[in-house]
N, C-alpha and C positions, 0 to 999 in steps of 0.2 A: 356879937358872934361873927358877925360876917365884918373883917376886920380886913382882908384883903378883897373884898366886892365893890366897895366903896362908899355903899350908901346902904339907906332902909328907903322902906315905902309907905308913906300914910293908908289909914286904913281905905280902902276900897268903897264907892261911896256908887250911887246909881249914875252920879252925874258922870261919872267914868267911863260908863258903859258904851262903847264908840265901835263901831263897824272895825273889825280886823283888816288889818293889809297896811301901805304903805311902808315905806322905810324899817319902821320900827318892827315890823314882821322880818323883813329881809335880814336885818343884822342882829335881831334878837333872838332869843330861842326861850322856847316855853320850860315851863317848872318841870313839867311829863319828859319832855326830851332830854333834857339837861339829866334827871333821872334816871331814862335810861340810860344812856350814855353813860353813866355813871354805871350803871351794873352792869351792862355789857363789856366796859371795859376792864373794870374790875376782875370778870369773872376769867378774860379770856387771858387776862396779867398772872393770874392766879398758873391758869395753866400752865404757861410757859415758863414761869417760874420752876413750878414743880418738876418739868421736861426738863429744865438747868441739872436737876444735881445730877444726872447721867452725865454730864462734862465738867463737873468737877474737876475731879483727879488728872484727866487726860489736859485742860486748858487752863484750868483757875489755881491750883496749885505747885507749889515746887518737885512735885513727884511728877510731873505731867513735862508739855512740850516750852512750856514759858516760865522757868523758875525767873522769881524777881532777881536774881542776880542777873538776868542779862535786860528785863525792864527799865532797871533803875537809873543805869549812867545812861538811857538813852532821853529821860523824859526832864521837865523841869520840875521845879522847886512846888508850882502851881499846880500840875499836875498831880506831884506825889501827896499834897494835900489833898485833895479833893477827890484822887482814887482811896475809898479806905478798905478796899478790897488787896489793893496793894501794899499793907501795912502789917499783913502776916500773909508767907505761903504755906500755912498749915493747914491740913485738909480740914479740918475738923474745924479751925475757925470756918472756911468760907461756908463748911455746913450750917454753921450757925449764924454766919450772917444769910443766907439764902433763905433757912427758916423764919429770920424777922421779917424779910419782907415777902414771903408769903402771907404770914399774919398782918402784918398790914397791907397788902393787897386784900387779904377780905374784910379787914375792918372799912375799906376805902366801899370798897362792893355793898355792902350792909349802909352804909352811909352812917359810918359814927365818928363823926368830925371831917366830915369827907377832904375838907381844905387841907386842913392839918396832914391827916394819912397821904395825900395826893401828894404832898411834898415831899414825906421822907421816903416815899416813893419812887418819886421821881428822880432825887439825890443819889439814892441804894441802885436805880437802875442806871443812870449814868457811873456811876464809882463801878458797877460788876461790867459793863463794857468797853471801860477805861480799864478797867485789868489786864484785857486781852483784845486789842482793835483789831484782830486777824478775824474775828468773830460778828464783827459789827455789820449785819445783814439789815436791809429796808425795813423787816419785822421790827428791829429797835428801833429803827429811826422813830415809823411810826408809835409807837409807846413812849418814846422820848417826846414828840409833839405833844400828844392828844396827855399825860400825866401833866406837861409845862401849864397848857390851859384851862387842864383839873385844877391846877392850886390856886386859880383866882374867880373861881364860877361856883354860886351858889346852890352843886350839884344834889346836898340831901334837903330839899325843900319838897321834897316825894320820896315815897317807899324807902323811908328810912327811918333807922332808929331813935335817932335824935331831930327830929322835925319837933316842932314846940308849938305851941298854941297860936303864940303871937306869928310864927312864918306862917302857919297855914291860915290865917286872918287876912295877912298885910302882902304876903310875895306869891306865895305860888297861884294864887289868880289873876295874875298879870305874866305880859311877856315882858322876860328880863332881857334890858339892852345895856353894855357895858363894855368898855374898852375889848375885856376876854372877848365877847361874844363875836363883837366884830372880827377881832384877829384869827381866831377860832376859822368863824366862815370864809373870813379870807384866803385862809391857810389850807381850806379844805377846797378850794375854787382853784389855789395855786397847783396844787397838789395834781389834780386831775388834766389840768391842762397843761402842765409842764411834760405829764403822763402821755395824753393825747397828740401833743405836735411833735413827742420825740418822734413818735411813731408817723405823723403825717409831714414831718421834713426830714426823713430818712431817705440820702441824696438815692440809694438801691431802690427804694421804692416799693419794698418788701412788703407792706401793709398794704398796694392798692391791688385795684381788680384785674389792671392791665402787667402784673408784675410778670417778667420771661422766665422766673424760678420756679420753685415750689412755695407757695405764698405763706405770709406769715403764718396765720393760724394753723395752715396744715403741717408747718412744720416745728410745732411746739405741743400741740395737739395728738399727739403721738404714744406718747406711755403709759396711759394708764386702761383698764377696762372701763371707766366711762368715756376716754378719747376713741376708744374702739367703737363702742357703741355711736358716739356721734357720727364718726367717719361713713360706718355704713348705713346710719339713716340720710345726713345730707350729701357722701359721697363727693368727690376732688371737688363739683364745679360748687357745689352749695357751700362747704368751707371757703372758697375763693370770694366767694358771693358776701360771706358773709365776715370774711378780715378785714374789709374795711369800716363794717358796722361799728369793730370794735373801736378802730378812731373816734369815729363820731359819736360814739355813745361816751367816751371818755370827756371828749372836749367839749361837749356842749349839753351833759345830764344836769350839770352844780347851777351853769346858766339858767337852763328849764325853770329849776326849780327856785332860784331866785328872784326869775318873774313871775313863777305860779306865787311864792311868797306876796311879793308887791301887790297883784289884783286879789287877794287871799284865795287863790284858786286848789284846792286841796286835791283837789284830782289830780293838777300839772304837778303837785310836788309830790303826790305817793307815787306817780308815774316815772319820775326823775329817778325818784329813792329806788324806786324798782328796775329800773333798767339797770343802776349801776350795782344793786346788789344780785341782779342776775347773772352780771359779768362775772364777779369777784366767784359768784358758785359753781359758774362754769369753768375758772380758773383751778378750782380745787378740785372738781373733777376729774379735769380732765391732764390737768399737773401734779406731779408729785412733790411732795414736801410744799405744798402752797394750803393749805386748810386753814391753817390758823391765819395764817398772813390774809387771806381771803377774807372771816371772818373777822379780825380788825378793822379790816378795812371798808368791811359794811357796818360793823359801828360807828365809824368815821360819820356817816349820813343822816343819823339820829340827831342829829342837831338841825337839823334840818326839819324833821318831822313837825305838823302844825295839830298837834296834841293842844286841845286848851285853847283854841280859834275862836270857840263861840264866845269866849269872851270876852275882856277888852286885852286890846292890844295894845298895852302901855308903856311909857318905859319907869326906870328908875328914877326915884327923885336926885339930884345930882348936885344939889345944893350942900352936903354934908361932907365934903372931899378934905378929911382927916390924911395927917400927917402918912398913916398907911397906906392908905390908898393912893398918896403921891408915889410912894415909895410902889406901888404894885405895878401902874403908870410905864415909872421911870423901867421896869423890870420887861415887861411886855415888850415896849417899844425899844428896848436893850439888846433884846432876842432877833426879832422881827430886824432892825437895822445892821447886827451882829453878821446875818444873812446873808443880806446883799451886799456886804464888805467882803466875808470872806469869798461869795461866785464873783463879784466884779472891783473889788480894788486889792485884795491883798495878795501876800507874795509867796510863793513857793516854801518857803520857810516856814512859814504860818500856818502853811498845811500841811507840815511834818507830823509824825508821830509826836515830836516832842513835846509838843502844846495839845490842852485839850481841845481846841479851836475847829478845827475838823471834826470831830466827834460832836461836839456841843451844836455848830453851827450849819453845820453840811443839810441843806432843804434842798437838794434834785429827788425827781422822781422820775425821770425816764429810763425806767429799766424797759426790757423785750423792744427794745427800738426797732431791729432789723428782724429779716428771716432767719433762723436758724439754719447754716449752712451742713452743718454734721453734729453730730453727737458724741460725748467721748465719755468714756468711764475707765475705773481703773482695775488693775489686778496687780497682786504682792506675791509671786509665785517663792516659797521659803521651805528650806532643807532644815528637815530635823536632826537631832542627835542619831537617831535607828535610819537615817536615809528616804525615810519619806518625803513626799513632797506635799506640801499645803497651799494653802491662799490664806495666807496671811491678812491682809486690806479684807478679804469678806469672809472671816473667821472661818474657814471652813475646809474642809480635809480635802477637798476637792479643787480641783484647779480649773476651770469652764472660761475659756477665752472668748466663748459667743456675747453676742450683744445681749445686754438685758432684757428679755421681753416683759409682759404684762405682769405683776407681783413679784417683781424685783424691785428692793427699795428704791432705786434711782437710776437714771441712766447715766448720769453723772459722776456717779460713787456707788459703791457697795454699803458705804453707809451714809443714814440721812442724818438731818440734823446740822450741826455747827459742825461736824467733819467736812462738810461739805467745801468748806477753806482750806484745809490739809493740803490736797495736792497742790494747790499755788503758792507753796512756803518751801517749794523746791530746792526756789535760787540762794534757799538760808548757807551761809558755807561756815567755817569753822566749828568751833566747839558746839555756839548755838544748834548750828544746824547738826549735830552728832546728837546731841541731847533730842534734839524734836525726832529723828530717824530711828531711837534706840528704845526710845519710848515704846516702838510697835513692837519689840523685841520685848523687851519688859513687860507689856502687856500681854503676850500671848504665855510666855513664860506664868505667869501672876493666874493667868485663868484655868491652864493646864498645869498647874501645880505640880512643877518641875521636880521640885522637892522630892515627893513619893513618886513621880514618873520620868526619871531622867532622863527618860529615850525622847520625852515627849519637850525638850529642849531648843530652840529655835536658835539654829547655828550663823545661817546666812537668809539673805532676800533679798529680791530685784522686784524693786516700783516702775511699772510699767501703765504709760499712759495708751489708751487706743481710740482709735475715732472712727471712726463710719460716714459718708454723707450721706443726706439726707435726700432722697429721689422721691418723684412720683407715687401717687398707690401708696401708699404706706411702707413703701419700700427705702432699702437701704444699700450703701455699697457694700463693697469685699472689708476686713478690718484693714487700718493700717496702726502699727503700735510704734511706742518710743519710749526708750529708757531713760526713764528719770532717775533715776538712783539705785544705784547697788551697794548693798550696808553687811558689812559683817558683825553679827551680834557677838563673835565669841574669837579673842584676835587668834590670828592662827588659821584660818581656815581662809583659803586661796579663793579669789571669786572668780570665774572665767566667763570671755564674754566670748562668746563666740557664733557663728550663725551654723555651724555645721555639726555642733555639738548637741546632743538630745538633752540635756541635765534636766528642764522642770516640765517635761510633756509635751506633749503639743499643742501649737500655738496656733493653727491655722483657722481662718474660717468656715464657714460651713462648706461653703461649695470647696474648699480646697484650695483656695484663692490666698495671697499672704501678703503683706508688703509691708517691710520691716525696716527702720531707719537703727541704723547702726553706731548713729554718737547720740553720746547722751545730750539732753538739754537741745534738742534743737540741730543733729546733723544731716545730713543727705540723705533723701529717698532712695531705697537700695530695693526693685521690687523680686519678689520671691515667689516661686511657684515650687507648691509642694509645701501642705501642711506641716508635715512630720518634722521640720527645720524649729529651733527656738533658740532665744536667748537664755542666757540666766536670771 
């Protein structure tokens, strides 16, 4: 059965029975852990999955912003093999490929053949992010790790369907130590700490206690009704107090618990596990669009867990190293090296779209390195066929230039989710780029079923990016906005840009205050006083 684990284990005998700890605790993981880990990640794969076919149509299909006609002459020979999401843009295939691998995301979950399920899993979810790299957020990274070293760890040896007489004799009362495991834990120690010193050698210094800004955590900490809540219980200085905890809880939780593993100390490792999955809860709180990514990421630590301590801490027998198990070896350490080739030997080229190489091998985790210096979200101000004016970008008949506050999807977007890469696909220019900008035309039209409401026709519209900084107290500046694009959906109809023309309402901030950049893409601060002024 276990064909990629590499070995079996004689049956369990008293003479076995040996004090836990040592090595074999550190780089192993117990039957229970492995277990969960296995349903935990399962179920939370399951989810996200499901969350996919809401971006379908708009990302994975040729009716959307990437038909394969402009994928295909960019990518290689290798690529187009191994994307098989890329091998129709019909909506209705990728429904159906999206459907398998939810099915087997929960066959993997249930544990029935978990090796097996883990792989075409893993395969199915590299080929759907290989569709469209515009999309490929840290959330996949993560599920691209943690499925990789699903397919070589003997995760249904508990709470699964197919556990057999002889695994629950021979394995799951010992701690299984195996190339995976090691790498596994390696991976999850790299992970944290690449996490960790992004933030503690950020040259700003935006994580420590002595920082001259607004410090990191307060100024991330900011959007949601649980960042409100925390705010006014620890208030500026207790946030400040407590950003650089987040360092050090990051860089040195996996440590903790790798020495509480070696003395077999169970306290130091629930203590570990707990400190970093009280990080990841308060991320989800107090962040938007971070729950699930949150929740992965405290599965991550389950391997860790000293589930099955009391009794012995063994490893595998290692004597039986089948031709597969070379081959699982050679695949591991394929990965793991693959890594550090492409962060420290290879070449700009390498890391193009056009190879899967960056998608495959990309392992950085230092994302929120610095303080967040402002905030930007966007508005789609768009004229109808009957002359009304909409928001387009936040589907709604209203047009509101204020900053998002608390239960608004994002301060970053009006919509969450894989939209969230949208606005940085700006600089796309020719056909491609008409196709991705015409799309939001086509969709609004599609929802308001043009057809029976021809008034309700979406003519023109101006992408407008705006930002705010980030102050003290939970305060914010005046806006300042930028014209990313102006698109006409319907040709014939004149766009004008102008600052002294009213066309889509008013754009000012709340006090009244305005400051409007007048080229698109990046031109000159042009400041403004007097709401009642806008662009198109």
């Amino acid at each position: 059965k276990n064909v990629l684990t590499s070995s079996t284990m004689p049956p369990a005998s008293s003479t076995d029975s040996i004090k836990p700890g040592g090595w074999k605790c550190v780089f192993g993981c117990t039957a229970e852990a492995l277990a969960l880990y296995r349903i935990s990640l399962g179920i939370l794969l399951m989810i996200e999955l499901v969350l996919r076919f809401r971006f379908l149509r708009p990302f994975y299909s040729d009716l959307g912003t990437l038909p394969l006609q402009f994928l295909w002459p960019k990518v290689d020979i290798l690529y187009k093999s191994i994307c098989l999401h890329c091998w129709s843009g019909e909506l209705l295939v990728q429904r159906v490929l999206l459907s398998f691998q939810v099915l087997f995301a929960l066959l993997f979950t249930i544990g029935y053949h978990s090796q097996y399920m883990a792989t075409i899993s893993w395969f199915l979810y590299l080929s759907l992010t290989l569709r469209n790299t515009w999309l490929n957020f840290i959330l996949d990274r993560y599920f691209h790790y943690l499925l990789w070293y699903a397919i070589f760890l003997p995760t249904d040896n508990k709470y699964s369907i197919t556990r057999s007489k002889c695994h629950e004799n021979n394995i799951h009362n010992g701690t299984i130590v195996s190339l995976a495991t090691i790498m596994l834990k390696l991976q999850v120690l790299w992970l944290y700490l690449d996490a960790g010193f992004g933030k503690w050698l950020d040259p700003l210094g935006g994580w420590t206690f002595g920082y001259d800004g607004v410090p990191a955590l307060d100024s991330y900490a900011r959007h949601t009704l649980g960042a409100r809540y925390l705010y006014g219980i620890l208030g500026p200085f207790g946030l400040r107090l407590l950003t650089p905890v987040v360092v050090y809880v990051e860089m040195l939780s996996i440590p903790i618990a790798i020495v509480g593993s070696y003395f077999a100390n169970s306290m130091l490792v629930y203590t570990a596990i707990g400190l970093i999955c009280a990080l990841h809860i308060g991320i989800a709180i107090t962040l938007r669009n971070t729950v699930l990514l949150s929740l992965v990421a405290c599965s991550v630590c389950l391997v860790f867990l000293p589930l099955g301590w009391t009794r012995a801490c063994r490893n595998l027998d290692t004597k039986n190293n089948g031709r597969l198990s070379l081959i699982s070896k050679i695949l591991i350490l394929s990965m793991a090296g693959g890594c550090v080739w492409l962060e420290v030997f290879s070449e700009s080229c390498d890391q193009s779209v056009k190879h899967i190489w960056s998608t495959v091998l990309h392992n950085r985790w230092n994302v929120f390195v610095g303080s967040e210096e402002y905030v930007t979200w966007e508005i789609a101000p768009g004229r109808l066929a009957d002359g009304s004016i909409v928001d387009v970008w936040g589907r709604s008949n209203t047009v509101d230039w204020r900053l998002p506050g608390t239960g608004a999807p994002c301060t970053s977007t009006a919509r969450p989710g894989r939209w969230r890469s949208f606005p940085y696909l700006a600089g796309i220019e020719g056909e491609e780029g008409d196709v991705l900008w015409r799309y939001l035309c086509d969709e609004w039209n599609r929802e308001h079923d043009v057809s029976h409401h021809p008034e309700t026709e979406l003519q023109e519209f101006n992408f407008f990016m705006l930002q705010a900084d980030v102050l003290p107290n939970m305060g914010f500046s005046t806006t300042r906005k930028r014209l990313i694009k102006s698109f006409q959906c319907v040709e014939g109809i004149g766009v004008t840009v102008n600052d002294n023309e009213t066309i889509f309402g008013s754009v000012g901030s709340t006090d009244g205050n305005h400051e409007q950049d007048e080229n698109r893409n990046g031109g000159r601060d042009n400041d403004s006083r007097g709401g009642a002024d806008s662009e198109l």
